[in-house]
TIRO-2110 file (N, C-alpha, C; in Angstrom, 1 decimal):
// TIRO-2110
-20.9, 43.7, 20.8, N, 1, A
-19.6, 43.7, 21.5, CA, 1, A
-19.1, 42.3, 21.7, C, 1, A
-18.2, 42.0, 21.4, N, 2, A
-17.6, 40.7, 21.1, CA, 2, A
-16.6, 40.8, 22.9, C, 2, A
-16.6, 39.1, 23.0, N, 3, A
-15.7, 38.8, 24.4, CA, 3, A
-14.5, 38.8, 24.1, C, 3, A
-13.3, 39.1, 24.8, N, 4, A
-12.6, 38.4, 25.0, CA, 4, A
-12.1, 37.4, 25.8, C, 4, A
-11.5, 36.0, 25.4, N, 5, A
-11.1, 34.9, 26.7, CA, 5, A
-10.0, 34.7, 26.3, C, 5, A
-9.3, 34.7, 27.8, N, 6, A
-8.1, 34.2, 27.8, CA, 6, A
-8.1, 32.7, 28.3, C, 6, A
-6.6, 32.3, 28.0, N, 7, A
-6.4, 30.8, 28.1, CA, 7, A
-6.3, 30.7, 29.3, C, 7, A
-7.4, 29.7, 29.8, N, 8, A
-6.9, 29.2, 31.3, CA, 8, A
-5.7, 28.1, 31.5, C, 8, A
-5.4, 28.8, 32.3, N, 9, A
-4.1, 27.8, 33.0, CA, 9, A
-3.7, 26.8, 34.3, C, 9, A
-4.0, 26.0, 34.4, N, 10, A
-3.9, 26.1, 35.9, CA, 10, A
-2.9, 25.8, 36.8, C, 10, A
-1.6, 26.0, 35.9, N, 11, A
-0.7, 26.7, 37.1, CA, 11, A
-0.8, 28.0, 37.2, C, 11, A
-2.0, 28.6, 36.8, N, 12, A
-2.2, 30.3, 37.5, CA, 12, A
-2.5, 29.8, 39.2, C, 12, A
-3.0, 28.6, 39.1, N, 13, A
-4.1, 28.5, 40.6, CA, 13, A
-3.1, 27.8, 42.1, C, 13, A
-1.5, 27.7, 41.6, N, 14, A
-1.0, 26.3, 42.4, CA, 14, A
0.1, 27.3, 43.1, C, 14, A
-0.5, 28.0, 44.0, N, 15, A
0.1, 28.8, 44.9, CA, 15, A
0.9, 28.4, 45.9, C, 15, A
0.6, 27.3, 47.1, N, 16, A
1.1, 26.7, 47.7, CA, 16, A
1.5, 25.4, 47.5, C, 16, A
2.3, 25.0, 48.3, N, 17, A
2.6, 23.7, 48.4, CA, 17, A
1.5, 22.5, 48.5, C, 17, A
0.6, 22.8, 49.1, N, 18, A
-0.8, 22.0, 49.5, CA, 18, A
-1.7, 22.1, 48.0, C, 18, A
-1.3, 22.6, 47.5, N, 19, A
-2.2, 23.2, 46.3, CA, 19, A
-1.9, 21.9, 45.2, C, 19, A
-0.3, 22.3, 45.1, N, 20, A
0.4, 21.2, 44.2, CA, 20, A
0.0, 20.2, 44.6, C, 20, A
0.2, 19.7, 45.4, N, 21, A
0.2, 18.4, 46.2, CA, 21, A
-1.4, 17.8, 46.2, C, 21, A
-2.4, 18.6, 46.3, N, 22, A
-3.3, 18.1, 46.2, CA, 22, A
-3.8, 17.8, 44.0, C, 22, A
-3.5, 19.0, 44.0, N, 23, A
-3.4, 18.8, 42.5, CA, 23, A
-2.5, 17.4, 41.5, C, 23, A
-1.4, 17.6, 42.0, N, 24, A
-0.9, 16.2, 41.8, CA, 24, A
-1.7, 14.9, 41.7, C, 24, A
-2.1, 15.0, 43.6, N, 25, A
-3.0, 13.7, 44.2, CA, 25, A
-4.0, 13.2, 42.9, C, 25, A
-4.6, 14.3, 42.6, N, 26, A
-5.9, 14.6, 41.9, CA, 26, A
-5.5, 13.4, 40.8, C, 26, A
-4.5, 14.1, 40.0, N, 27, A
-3.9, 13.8, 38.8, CA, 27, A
-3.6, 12.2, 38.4, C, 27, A
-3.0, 11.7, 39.6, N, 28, A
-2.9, 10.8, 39.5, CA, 28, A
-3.8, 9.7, 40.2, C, 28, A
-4.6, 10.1, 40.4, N, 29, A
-5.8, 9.1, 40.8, CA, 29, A
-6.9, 9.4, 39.5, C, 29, A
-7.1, 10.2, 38.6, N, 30, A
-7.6, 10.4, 37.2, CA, 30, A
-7.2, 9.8, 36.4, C, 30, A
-5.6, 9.4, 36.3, N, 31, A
-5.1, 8.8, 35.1, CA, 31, A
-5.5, 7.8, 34.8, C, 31, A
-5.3, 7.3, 33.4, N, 32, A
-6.2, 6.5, 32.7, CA, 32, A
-5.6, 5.1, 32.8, C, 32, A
-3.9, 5.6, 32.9, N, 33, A
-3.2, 4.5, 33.0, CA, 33, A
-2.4, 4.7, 32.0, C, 33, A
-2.3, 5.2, 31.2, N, 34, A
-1.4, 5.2, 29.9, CA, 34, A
0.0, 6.9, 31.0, C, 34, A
-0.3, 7.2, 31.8, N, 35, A
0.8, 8.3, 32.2, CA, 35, A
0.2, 9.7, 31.5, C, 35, A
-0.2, 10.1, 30.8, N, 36, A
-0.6, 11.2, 30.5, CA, 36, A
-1.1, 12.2, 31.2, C, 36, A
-1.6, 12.1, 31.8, N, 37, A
-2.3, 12.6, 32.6, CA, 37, A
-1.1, 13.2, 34.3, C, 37, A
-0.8, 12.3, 34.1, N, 38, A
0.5, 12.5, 35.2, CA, 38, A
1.7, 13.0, 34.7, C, 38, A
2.1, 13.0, 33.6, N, 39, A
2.9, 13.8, 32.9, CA, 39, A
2.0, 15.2, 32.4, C, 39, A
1.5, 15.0, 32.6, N, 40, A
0.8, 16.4, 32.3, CA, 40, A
1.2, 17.5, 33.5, C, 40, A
0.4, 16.8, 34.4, N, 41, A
0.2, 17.4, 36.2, CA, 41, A
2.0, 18.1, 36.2, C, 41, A
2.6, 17.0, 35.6, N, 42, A
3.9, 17.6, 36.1, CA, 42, A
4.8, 18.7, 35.5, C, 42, A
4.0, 18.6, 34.4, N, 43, A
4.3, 19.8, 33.0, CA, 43, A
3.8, 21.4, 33.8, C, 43, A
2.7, 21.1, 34.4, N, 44, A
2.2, 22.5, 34.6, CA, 44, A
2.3, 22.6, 36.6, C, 44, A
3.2, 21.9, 36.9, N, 45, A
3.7, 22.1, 38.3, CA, 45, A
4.6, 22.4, 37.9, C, 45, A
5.6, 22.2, 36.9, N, 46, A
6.9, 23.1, 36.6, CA, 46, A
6.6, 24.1, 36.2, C, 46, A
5.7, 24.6, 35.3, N, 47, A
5.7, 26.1, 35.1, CA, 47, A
5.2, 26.8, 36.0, C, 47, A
4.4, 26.2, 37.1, N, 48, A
4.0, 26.9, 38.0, CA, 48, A
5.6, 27.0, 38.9, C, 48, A
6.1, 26.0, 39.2, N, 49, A
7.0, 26.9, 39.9, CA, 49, A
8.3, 27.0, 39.5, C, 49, A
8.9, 26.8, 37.9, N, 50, A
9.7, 27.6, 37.1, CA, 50, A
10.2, 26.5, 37.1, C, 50, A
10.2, 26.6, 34.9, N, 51, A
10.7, 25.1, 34.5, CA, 51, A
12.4, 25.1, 34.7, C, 51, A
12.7, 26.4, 34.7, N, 52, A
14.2, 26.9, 34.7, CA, 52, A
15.1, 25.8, 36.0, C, 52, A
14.5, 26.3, 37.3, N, 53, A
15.0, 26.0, 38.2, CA, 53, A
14.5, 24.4, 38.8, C, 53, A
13.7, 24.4, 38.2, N, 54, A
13.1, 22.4, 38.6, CA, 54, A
14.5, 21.7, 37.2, C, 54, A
14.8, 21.8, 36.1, N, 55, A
15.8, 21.7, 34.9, CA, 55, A
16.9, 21.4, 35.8, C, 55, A
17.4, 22.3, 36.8, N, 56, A
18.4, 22.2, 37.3, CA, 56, A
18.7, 21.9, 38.7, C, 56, A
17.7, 21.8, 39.5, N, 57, A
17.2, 20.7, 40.2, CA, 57, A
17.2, 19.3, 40.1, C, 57, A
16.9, 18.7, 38.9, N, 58, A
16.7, 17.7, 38.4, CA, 58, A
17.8, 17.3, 37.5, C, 58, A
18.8, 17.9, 37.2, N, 59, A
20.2, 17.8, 36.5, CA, 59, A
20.0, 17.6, 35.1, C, 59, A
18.8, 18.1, 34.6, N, 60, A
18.5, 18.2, 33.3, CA, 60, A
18.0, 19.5, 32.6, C, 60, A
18.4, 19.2, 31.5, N, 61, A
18.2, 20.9, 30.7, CA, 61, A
17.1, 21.1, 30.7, C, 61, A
16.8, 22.4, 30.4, N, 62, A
15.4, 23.4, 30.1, CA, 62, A
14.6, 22.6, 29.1, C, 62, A
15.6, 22.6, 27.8, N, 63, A
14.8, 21.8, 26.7, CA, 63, A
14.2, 20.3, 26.7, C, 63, A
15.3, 19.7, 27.6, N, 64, A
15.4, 18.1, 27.6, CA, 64, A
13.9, 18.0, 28.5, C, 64, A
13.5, 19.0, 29.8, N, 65, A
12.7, 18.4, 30.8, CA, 65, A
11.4, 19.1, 30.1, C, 65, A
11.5, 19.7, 29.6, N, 66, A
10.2, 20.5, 28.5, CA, 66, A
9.8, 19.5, 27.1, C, 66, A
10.8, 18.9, 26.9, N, 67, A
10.5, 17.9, 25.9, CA, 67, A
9.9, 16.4, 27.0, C, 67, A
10.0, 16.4, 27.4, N, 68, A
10.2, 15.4, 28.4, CA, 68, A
8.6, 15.0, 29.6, C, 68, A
8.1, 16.3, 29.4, N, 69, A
7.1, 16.9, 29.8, CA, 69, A
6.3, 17.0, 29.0, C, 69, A
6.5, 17.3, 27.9, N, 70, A
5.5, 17.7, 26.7, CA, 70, A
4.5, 16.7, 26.2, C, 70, A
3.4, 16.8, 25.5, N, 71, A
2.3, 16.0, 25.4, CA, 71, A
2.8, 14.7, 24.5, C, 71, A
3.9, 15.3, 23.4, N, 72, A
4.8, 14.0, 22.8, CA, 72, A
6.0, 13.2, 23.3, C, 72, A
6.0, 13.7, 24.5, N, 73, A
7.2, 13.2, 25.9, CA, 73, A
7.0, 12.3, 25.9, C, 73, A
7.9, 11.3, 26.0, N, 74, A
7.8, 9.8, 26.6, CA, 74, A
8.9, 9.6, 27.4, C, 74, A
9.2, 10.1, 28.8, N, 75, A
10.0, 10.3, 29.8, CA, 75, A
10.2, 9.0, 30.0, C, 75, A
11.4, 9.1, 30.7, N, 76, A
11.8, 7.3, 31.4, CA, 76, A
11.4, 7.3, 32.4, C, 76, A
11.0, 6.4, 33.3, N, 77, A
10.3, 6.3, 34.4, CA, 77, A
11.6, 6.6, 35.6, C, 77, A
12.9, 7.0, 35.5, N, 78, A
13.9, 7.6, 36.0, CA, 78, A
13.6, 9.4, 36.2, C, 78, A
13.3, 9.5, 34.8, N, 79, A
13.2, 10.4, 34.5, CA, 79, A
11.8, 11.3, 35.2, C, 79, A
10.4, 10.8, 35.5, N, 80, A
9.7, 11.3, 36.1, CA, 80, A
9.6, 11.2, 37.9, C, 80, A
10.8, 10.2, 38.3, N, 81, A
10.9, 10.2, 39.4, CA, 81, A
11.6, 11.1, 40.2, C, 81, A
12.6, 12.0, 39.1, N, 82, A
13.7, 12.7, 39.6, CA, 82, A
12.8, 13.9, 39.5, C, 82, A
12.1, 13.7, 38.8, N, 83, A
11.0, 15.2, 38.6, CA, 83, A
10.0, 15.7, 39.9, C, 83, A
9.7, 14.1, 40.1, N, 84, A
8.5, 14.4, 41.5, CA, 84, A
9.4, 14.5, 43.1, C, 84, A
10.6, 14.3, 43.4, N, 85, A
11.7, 14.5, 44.1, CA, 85, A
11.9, 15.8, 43.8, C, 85, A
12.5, 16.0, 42.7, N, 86, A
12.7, 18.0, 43.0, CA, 86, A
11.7, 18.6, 43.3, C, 86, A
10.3, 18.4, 42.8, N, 87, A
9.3, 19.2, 43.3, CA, 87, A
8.7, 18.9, 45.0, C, 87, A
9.8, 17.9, 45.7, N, 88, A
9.3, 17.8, 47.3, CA, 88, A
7.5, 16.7, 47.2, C, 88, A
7.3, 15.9, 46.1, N, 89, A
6.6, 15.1, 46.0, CA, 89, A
6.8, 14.0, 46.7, C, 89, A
5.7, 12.9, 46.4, N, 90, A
5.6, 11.2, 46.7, CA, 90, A
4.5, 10.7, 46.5, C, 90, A
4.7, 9.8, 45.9, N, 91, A
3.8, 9.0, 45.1, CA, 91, A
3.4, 7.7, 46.1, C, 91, A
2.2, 7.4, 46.2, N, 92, A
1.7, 6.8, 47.4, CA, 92, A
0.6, 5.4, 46.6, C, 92, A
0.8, 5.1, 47.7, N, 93, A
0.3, 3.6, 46.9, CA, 93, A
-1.1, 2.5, 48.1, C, 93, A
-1.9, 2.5, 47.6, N, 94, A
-3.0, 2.1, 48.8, CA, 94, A
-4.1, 1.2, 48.0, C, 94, A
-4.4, 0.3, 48.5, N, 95, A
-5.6, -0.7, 47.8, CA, 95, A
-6.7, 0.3, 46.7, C, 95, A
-7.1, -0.6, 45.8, N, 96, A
-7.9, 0.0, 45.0, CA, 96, A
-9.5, -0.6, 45.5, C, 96, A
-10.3, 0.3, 45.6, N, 97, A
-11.3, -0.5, 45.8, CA, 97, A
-12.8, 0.2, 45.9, C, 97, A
-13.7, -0.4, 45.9, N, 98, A
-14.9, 0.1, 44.9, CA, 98, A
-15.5, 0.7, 46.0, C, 98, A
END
């Protein structure tokens, strides 16, 4: 008998607001530095809560913020700030330290 697996997602898991928010946090205290990782976080906070309506939130198209988003994205740093504002985000800033 052979398995089947489906693809995990994890905007199946980002139910609430605290969810995102902590997932975000996560995201961006992971990144490597290069943005990937935080462009990522934000790719799958919009499908979690619908790329349609975050697009138009953000005064940008479906395609433009999906490209924009996407692993080949290279967003303007305008452009990711208008993204974490529609989603009711903020990006927080505190000593780094060992």
């Amino acid at each position: 008998m052979s398995e089947i697996f489906s693809r995990w997602d994890s905007a199946d898991y980002l139910h609430t607001e605290e969810d995102i928010a902590l997932y975000f946090d996560v995201c961006v205290e992971e990144d490597s530095g290069d943005g990937r990782l935080i462009r990522y976080a934000l790719e799958v906070i919009a499908r979690a809560r619908g790329m349609a309506r975050l697009a138009s939130e953000t005064g940008l198209t479906h395609d433009g913020l999906a490209q924009a988003l996407s692993p080949d994205g290279n967003p303007e740093f305008s452009t990711i700030m208008k993204v974490i504002k529609a989603l009711g985000l903020r990006l927080h800033a505190h000593p780094h330290g060992g």
